[in-house]
C-alpha positions in Angstrom: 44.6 -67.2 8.8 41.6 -66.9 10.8 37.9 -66.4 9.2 35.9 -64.1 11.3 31.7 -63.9 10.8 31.2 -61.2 8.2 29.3 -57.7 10.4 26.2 -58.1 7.9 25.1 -61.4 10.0 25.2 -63.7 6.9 27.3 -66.0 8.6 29.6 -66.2 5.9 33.6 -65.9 6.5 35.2 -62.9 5.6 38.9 -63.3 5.6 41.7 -60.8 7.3 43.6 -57.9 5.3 46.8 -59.7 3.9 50.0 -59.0 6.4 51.5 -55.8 5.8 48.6 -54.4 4.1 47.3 -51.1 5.3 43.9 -51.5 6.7 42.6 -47.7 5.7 43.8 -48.5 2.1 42.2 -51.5 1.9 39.0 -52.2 0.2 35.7 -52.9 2.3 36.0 -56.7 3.0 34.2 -59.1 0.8 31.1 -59.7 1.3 30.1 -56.7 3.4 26.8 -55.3 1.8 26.3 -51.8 2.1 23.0 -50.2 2.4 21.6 -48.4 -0.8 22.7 -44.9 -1.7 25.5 -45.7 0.8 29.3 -45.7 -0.3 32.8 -45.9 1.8 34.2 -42.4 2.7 37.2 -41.9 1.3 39.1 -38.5 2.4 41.4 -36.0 0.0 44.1 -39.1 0.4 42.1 -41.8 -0.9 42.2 -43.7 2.1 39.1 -45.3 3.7 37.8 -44.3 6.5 34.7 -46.8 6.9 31.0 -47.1 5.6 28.5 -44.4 6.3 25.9 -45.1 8.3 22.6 -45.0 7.2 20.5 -41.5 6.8 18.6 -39.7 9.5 15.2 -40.8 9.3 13.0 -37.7 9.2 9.8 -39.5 10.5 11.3 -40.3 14.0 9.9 -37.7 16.5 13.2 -36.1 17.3 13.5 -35.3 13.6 9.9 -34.2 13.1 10.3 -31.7 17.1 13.4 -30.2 15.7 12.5 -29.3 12.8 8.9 -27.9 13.8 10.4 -26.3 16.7 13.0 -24.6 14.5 10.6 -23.6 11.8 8.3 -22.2 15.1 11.6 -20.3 16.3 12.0 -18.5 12.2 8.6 -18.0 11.9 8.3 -16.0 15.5 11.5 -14.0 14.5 10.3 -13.3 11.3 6.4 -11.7 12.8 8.3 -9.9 15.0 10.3 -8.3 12.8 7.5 -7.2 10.4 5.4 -6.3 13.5 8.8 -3.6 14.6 8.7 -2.2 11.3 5.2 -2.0 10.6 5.2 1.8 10.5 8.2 1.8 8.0 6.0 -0.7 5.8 3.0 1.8 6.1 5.8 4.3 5.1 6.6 2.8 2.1 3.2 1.4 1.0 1.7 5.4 1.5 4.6 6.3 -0.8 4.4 4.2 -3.4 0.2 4.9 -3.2 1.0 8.2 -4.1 3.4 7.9 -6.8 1.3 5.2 -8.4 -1.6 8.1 -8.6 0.5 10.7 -9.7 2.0 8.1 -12.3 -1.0 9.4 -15.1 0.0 12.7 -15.0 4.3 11.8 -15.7 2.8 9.7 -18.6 0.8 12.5 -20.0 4.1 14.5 -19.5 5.9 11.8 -21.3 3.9 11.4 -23.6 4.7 15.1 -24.9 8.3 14.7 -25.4 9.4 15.3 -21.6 11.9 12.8 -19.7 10.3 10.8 -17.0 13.1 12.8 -14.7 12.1 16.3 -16.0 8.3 15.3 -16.0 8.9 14.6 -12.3 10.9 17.2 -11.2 8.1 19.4 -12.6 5.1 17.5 -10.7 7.4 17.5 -8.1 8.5 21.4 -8.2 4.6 22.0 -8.8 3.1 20.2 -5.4 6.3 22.1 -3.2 5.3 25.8 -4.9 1.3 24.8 -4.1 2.2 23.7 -0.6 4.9 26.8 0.2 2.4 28.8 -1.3 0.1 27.6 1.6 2.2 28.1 4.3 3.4 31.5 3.9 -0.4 32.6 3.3 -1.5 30.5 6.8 1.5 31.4 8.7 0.8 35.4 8.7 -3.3 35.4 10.4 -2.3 32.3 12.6 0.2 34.2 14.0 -1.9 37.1 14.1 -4.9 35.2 16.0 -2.8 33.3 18.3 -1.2 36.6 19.6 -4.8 37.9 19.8 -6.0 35.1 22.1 -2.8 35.1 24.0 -3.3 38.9 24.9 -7.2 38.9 25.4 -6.8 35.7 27.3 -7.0 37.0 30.9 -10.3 38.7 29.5 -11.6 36.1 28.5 -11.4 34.0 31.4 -12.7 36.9 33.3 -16.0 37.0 31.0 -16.4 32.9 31.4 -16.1 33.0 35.3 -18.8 35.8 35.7 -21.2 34.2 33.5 -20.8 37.2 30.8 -21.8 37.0 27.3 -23.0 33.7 25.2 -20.2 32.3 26.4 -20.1 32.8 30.3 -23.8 32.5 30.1 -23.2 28.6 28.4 -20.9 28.1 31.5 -23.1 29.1 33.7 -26.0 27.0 32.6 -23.0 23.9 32.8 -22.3 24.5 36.2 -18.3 25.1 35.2 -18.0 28.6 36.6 -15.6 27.5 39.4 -13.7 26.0 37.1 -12.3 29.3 36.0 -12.5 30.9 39.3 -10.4 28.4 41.0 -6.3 29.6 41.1 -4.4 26.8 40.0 -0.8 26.4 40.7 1.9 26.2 38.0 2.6 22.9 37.2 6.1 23.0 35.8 6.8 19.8 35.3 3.2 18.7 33.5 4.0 21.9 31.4 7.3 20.7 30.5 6.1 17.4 29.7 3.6 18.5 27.5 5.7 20.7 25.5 8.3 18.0 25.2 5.5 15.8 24.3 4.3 18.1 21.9 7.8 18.5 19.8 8.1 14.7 19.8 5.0 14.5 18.1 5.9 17.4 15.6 9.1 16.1 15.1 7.8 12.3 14.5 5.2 14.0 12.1 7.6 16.0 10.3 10.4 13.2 9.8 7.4 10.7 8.7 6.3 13.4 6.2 9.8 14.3 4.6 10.4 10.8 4.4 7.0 10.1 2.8 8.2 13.0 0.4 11.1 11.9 -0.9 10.4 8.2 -1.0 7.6 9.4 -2.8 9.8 10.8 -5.5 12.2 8.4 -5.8 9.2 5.8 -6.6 7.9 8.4 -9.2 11.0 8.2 -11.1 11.6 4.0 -10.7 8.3 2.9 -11.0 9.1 1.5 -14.7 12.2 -0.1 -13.0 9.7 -1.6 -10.0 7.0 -2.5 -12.4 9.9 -4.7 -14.6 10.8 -6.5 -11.2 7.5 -7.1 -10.2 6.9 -8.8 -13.6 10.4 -10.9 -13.8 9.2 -12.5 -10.9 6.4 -13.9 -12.8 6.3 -16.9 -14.8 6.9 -16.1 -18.3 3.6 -18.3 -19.5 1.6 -15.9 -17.1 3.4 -12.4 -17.1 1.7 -11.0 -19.9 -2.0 -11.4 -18.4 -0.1 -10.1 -15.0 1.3 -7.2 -16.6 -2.5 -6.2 -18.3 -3.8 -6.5 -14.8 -1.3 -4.4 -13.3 -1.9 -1.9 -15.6 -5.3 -1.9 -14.6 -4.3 -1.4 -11.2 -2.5 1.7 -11.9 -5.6 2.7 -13.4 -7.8 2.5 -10.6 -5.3 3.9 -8.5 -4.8 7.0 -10.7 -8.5 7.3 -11.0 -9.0 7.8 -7.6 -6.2 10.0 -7.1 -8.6 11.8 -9.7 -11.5 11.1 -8.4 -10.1 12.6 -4.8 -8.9 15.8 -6.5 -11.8 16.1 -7.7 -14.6 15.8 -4.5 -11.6 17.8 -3.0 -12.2 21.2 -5.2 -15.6 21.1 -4.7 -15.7 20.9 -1.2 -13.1 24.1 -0.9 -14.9 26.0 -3.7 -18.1 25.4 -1.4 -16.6 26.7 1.8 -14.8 29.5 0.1 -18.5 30.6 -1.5 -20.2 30.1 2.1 -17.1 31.9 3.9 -17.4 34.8 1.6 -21.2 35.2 1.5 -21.1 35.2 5.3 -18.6 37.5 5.8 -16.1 34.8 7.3 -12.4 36.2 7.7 -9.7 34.4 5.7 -12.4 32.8 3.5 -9.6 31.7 0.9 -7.0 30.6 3.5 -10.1 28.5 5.2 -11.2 27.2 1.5 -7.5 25.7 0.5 -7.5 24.2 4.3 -10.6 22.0 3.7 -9.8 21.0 0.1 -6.2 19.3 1.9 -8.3 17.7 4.5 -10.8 16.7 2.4 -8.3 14.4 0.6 -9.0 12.3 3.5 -11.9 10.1 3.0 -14.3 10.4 5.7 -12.7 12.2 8.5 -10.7 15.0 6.9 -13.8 17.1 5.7 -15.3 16.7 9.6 -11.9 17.7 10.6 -12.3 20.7 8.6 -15.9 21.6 9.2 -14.6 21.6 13.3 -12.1 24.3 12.2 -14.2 26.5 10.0 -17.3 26.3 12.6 -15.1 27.6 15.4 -13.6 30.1 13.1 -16.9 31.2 12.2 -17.7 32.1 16.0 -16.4 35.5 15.5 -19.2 36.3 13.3 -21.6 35.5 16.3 -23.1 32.1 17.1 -25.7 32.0 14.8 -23.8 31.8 11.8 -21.2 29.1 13.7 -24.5 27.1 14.2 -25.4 27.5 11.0 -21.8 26.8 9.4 -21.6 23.2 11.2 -25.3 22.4 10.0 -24.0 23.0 6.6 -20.8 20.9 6.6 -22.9 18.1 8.6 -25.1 18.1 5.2 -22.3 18.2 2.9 -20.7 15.7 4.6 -24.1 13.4 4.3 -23.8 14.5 0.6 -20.1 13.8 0.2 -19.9 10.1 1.6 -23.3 9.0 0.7 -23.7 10.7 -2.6 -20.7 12.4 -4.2 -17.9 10.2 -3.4 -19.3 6.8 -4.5 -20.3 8.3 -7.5 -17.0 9.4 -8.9 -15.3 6.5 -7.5 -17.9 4.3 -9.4 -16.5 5.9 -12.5 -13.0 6.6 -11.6 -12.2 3.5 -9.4 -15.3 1.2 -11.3 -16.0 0.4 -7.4 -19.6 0.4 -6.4 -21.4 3.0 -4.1 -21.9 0.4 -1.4 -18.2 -1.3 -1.8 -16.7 2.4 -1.0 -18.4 2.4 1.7 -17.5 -1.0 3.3 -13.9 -0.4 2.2 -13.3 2.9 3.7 -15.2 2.4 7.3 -12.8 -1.0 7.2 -9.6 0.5 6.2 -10.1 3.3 8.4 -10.7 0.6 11.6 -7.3 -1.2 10.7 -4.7 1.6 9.6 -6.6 4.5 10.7 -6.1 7.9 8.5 -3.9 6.0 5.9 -6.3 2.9 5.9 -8.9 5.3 5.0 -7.0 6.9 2.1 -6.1 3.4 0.5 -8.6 1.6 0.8 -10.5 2.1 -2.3 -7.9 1.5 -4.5 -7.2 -1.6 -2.5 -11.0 -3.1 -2.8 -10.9 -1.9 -6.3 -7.9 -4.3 -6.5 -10.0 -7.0 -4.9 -12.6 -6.7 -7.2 -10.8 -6.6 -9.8 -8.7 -9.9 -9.5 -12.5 -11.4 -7.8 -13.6 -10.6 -11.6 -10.2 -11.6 -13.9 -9.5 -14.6 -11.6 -11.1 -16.2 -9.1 -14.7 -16.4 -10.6 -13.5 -17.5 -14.0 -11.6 -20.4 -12.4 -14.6 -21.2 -10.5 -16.8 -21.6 -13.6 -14.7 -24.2 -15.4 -16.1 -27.5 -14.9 
């Protein structure tokens, strides 16, 4: 029997497998030192198939490149699938907004011997009779004015083209007269477009509100359920302080759901008393319109102040000029004085901070940036206070 050089290069002899012996059944030769952590492979028979061979090393550069490169490739997917769903997530964040400021009121409800689930089918049935109730009185004089303008229309364009009245003399003095002298031809197609443009829009608009609504509702009756997930995924040493801060949260939140409501009514009980004094048609109708927009921090009362100044027009200019001056003024009053105000005592968010947060939120998510972005610096401030500083006072 031959002695071969063992594979470790010790140099010492390792001797062959006996004759007859199978060589996957027998043991690793003697003297063969395996690395550490590494054991022969044995397969569901128990034979051997051979020694492992040592672990990748995950400092080589082909290691390091494939994984970075792969995490690079998860982490691209990953943005761009938050970035296609973006308006889903604004979805679901305005619906949970809402329902976390409407969550007082259910516990209120609650807290007089209702079920959450009858508590919110009456907030629920409340909001739909309010905004029903709305519609069927608006639906009646638009119609009514529309079909007005639609009739007197030719009119109209005759008066602005021969420089008649305040308003053909104001296109005059603008140079736009051949503007409505001019024949145009009928553009079908551009006139198709729009109006197929138009019904997307309403469409989009009134899938993105009924889905708003119901999600809405749904959160309204889980939000215990969603508030008990939130906290289970908090270690148990620090869910207690987490669930006092959440609660705080939901405070602020329903505070300046509150605190909304509340700059709301006064600007439709102003226009209402303004509309009425003046002599202003559909001076209720006009009234409920601005408290809605108003609901929307700094551009839903300007929004309204545009439609009750044109409305206005048919009381003579004067008292449209004097309409917008007064809106102007009570927008001044509203965002500068009113607003942070009651948020200061609703939200606990300063004057200058309400500010700040709404021209910011407003810049980043537009109309629904605007409408959360109190609560959200409220929520800032709030954690700012409870956490970070206190950490940053230990020594």
């Amino acid at each position: 029997m031959e002695n071969h050089t063992a594979p470790n290069g010790t140099g010492a002899p390792v001797p062959e497998p006996a004759l007859g012996a199978d060589p996957a059944t027998a043991p690793p030769p003697a003297g063969i030192v395996l690395p550490p952590g590494v054991e022969s492979q044995d397969d569901k028979t128990g034979k051997n198939l051979g020694v492992a061979g040592r672990p990748l090393d995950r400092r080589t550069p082909f290691y390091v490149g494939l994984t970075g490169g792969l995490g690079l490739g998860a982490a691209y997917v990953i943005g761009r699938a938050i970035g296609d769903i973006t308006s889903v997530l604004v979805l679901i964040g305005l619906a949970l907004f809402i329902a976390v400021g409407l969550n007082p009121i259910l516990v209120v409800l609650v807290r007089h011997g209702l079920s959450r689930r009858l508590a919110v089918a009456m907030v629920t049935l409340s909001l739909a009779i309010a905004v029903g109730a709305f519609v069927i009185a608006a639906v009646p004089p638009v119609t009514h004015e529309a079909q007005i303008l639609v009739t007197n229309y030719p009119r109209y364009k005759a008066n602005l083209a021969s420089g008649r009245g305040w308003a053909g003399n104001l296109v005059a003095r603008l140079h736009l007269t051949r503007y409505f002298k001019g024949k145009s031809k009928l553009d079908i197609t551009s006139i198709t477009g729009g109006v197929l443009g138009a019904g997307k829009l309403v469409l989009s608009l009134g899938v993105a509100t009924v889905s708003v609504a119901v999600m809405t509702v749904y959160f309204l009756v889980a939000l215990p359920g969603v508030k008990r997930l939130w906290l289970s995924l908090v270690p148990i040493s620090r869910r207690h302080r987490v669930e006092l801060l959440t609660e705080e949260v939901f405070d602020r939140v329903g505070g300046f759901m509150l605190g909304n409501l509340l700059t709301s009514a006064v600007a439709g009980t102003g226009t209402f008393i303004w509309l009425s004094v003046f002599g202003v048609p559909y001076a209720l109708l006009l009234a409920i319109f601005v408290a809605l927009f108003d609901l929307i921090p700094m551009v839903g009362s300007t929004i309204a102040g545009l439609v009750v100044t044109a409305v206005s027009l048919t009381r003579g200019v004067p008292l449209a000029i004097a309409t917008g001056i007064f809106y102007i003024v009570y927008r001044l009053v509203e965002d500068y004085l009113l607003n942070p105000r009651v948020m200061k005592h609703t939200v606990k968010v300063s004057p200058g901070l309400t500010i700040i947060a709404t021209l910011i939120g407003g810049t980043l998510l537009g109309l629904v940036g605007a409408l959360v972005a109190i609560p959200a610096a409220a929520t800032i401030e709030l954690l700012l206070q409870e956490v970070a500083f206190p950490r940053q006072n230990q020594r």
